[in-house]
VMD Tcl script that draws the C-alpha trace (Angstrom):
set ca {
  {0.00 0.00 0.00}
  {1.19 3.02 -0.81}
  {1.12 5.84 2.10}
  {-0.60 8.85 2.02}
  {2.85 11.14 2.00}
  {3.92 9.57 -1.00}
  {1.18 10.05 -2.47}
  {1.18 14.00 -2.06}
  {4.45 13.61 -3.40}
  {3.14 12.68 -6.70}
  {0.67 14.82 -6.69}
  {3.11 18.31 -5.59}
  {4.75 17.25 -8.74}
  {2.61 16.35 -11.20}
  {-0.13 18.26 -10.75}
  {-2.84 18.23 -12.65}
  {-2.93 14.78 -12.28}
  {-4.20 13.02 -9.10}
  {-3.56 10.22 -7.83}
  {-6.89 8.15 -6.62}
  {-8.32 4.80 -5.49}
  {-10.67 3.07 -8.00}
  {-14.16 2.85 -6.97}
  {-14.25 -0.54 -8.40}
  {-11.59 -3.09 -7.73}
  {-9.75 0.04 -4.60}
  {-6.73 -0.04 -6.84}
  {-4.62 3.16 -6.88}
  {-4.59 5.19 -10.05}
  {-3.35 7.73 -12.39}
  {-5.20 9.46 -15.09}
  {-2.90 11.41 -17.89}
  {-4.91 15.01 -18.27}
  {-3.58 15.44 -21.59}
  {-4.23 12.14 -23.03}
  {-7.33 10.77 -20.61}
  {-5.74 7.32 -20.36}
  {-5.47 6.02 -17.02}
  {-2.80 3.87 -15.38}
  {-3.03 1.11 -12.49}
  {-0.27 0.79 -9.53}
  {1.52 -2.53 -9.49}
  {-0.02 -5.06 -6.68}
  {3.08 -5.01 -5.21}
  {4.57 -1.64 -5.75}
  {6.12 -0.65 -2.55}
  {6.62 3.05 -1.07}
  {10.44 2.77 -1.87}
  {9.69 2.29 -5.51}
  {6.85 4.44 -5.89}
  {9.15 7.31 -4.32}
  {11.89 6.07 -6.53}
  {9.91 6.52 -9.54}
  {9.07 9.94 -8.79}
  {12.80 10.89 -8.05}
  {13.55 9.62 -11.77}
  {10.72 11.14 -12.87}
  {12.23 14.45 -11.80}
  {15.66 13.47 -13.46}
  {13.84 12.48 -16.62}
  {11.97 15.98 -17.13}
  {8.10 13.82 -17.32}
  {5.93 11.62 -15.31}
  {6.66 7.68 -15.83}
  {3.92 6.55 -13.72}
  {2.40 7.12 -17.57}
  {5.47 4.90 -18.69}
  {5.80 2.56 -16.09}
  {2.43 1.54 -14.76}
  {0.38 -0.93 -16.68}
  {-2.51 1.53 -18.50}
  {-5.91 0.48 -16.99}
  {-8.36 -1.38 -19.51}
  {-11.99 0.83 -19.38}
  {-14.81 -0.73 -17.76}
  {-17.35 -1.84 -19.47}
  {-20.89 -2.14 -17.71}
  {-23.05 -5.13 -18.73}
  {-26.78 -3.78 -18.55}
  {-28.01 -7.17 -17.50}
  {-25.90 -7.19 -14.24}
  {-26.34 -5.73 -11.25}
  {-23.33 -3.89 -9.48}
}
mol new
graphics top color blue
foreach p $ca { graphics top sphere $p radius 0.5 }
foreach p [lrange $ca 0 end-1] q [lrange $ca 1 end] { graphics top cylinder $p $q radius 0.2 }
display resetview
C-alpha cells in the first residue's frame, strides 16, 4: 500500500494529475490530463519504488507513472448485471 505522504508527493509534482483509489476493484490510479488514459499501480509496488519513480521522474523531465504503470483497460458495464 502506498502511504498517504507519497502520495502528495506525486501529486506536488505532477499536478494536474491526481492520484486516486478506483471505486471498483480500490486499486490506486493515475489518469494522464492530456491524453485521458489512465494507469493502475503494481499489486506489489512498494513506497520505496513508488518514491523512486518519482525521483527519476524528476531526473527524466516527465511523469513515468504514464510509462511505467500498466494503462488500466476501461470498464465496461453489462446492462443485465447488477453492481
Amino acid at each position: 500500500m502506498i502511504s498517504d505522504s507519497a502520495i502528495n508527493k506525486y501529486e506536488d509534482l505532477f499536478s494536474p494529475a491526481e492520484m486516486y483509489g478506483s471505486y471498483i476493484d480500490n486499486a490506486l490510479v493515475t489518469t494522464n490530463p492530456e491524453t485521458g488514459k489512465t494507469y493502475i499501480c503494481p499489486m506489489l509496488e512498494t513506497d520505496e519504488v513508488f518514491l523512486d519513480r518519482i525521483e527519476r521522474s524528476k531526473q527524466a523531465g516527465r511523469n513515468l507513472f504514464f510509462e511505467e504503470w500498466p494503462e488500466a483497460k476501461p470498464v465496461v458495464h453489462d446492462p443485465e448485471k447488477l453492481y
